[in-house]
C-alpha positions in Angstrom: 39.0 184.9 9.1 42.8 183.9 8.0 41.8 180.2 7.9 38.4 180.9 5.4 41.0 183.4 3.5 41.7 180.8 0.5 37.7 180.9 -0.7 38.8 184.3 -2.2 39.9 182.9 -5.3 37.9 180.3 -5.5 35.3 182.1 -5.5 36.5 184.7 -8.4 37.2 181.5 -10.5 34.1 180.6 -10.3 32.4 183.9 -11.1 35.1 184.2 -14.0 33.7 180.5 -15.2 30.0 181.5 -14.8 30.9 185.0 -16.3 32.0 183.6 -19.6 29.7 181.1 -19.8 26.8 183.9 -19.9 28.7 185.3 -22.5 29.0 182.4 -24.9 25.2 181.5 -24.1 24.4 185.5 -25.1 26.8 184.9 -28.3 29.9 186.4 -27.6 32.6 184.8 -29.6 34.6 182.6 -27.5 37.6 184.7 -28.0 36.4 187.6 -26.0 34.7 185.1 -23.6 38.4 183.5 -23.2 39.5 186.9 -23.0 37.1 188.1 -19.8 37.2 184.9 -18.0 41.6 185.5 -18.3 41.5 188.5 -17.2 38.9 187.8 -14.5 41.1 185.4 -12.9 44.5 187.4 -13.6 42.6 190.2 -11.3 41.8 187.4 -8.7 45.0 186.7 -8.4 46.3 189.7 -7.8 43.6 190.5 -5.3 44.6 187.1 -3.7 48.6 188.2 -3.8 47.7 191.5 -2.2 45.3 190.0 0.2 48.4 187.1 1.3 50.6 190.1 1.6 48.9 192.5 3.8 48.3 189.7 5.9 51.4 188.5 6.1 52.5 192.2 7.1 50.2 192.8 9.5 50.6 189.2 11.5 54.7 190.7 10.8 53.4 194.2 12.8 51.9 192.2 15.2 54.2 190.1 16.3 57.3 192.5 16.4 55.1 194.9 18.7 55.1 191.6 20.9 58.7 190.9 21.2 60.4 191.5 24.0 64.1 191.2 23.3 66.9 190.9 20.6 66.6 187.0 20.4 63.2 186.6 20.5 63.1 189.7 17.9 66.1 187.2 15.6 63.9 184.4 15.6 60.5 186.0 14.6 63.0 187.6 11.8 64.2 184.2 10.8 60.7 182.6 10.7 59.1 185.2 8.7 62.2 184.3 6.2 61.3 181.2 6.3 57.7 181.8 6.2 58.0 184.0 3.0 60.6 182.1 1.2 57.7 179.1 1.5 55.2 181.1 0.7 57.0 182.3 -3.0 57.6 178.5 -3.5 54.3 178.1 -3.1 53.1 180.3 -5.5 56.0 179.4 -7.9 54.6 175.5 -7.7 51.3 176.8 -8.5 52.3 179.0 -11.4 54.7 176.0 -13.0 51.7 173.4 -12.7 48.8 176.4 -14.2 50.8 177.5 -16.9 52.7 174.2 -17.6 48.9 172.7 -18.1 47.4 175.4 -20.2 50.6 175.1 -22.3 50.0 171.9 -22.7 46.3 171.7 -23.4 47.1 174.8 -26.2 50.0 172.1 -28.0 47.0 169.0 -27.6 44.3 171.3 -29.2 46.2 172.1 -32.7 48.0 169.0 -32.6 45.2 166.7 -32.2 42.7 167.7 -34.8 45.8 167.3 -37.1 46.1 164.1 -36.2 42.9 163.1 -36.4 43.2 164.4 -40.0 46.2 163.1 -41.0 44.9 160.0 -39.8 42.0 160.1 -41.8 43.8 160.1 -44.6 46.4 158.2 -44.1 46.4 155.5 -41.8 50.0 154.6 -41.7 50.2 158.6 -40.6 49.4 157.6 -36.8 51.9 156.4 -35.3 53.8 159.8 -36.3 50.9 162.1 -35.6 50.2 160.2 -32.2 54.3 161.4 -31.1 53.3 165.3 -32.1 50.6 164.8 -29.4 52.3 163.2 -26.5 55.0 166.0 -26.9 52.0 168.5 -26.2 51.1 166.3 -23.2 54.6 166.0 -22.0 54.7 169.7 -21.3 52.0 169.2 -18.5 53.8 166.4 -17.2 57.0 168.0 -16.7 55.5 170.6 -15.1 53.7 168.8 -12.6 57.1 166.9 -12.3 58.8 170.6 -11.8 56.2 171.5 -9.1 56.4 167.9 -7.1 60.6 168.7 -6.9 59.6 172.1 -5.3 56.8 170.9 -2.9 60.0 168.6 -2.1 62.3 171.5 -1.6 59.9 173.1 0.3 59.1 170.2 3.3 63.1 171.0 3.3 62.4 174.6 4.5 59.7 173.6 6.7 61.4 171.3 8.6 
C-alpha cells in the first residue's frame, strides 16, 4: 500500500488534465479551464501532503509502541529527524523546479510573441528580442539548478 502510495497524485493530475480539457472542448474560456485544472492539482497536493503525513505518523506510532528502551527510543527519534527533514527537502526540490518552470514558461509566453513581432518588423530587432527570451528561460534553469544543489544536500542527510 505505502510503496503504490505516489499514484495518488498522479492520478489527480491527470484527472485535472482531462478535466480541463472537457472544458475547453465544451467552450469554456481557457481562463477558467486554467483556473479548475490549478485548483485541481493545488487540492491534489494537499491530499498528497496530508496523505505523506498521516503516514508518516502512524509508521512514527508504530514504531515507538515497539521500542524497548531509551536508546533504541533516541535513535528511532533521530531517524524520524532525519527522515522528515528529507522529506521537506523533498518537497522544497519539487516546489523550486514546479514553480521555477511555470515562471519561466509565463516570461517565454509574453516575451516570445513580442519577439516574433518585433522581429517582423525589424530584423536587426533579434538579436535584442532573442536576450528578453533567454532571460524567461533562465528562470527555469536556475531552478532546476537550485533543486539539483538540494537533491545534493540531501544524499548529505542520507548518508
Amino acid at each position: 500500500m505505502t510503496k503504490l502510495i505516489f499514484l495518488i497524485p498522479v492520478i489527480f493530475i491527470f484527472l485535472s488534465c482531462l478535466v480541463a480539457v472537457k472544458l475547453v472542448k465544451r467552450g469554456v474560456s481557457r481562463k477558467k479551464a486554467l483556473l479548475a485544472q490549478i485548483c485541481s492539482v493545488g487540492l491534489a497536493m494537499i491530499g498528497a501532503m496530508s496523505l505523506c503525513v498521516t503516514v508518516s505518523a502512524s509508521t512514527q506510532k508504530s514504531s515507538t509502541a515497539q521500542t524497548q528502551n531509551i536508546q533504541e527510543q533516541e535513535e528511532s527519534t533521530a531517524n524520524s529527524n532525519v527522515s522528515t527533514a528529507f522529506a521537506i527537502g523533498l518537497i522544497a526540490a519539487a516546489l523550486v523546479t514546479g514553480l521555477s518552470g511555470i515562471g519561466g514558461g509565463i516570461a517565454v509566453a509574453s516575451a516570445a510573441p513580442a519577439a516574433i513581432a518585433a522581429t517582423s518588423e525589424d530584423p536587426k530587432a533579434f538579436g535584442k528580442a532573442l536576450i528578453f527570451v533567454a532571460l524567461g528561460e533562465g528562470i527555469a534553469l536556475y531552478g532546476l539548478l537550485v533543486s539539483i544543489l538540494i537533491f545534493g544536500q540531501l544524499d548529505k542527510l542520507k548518508l
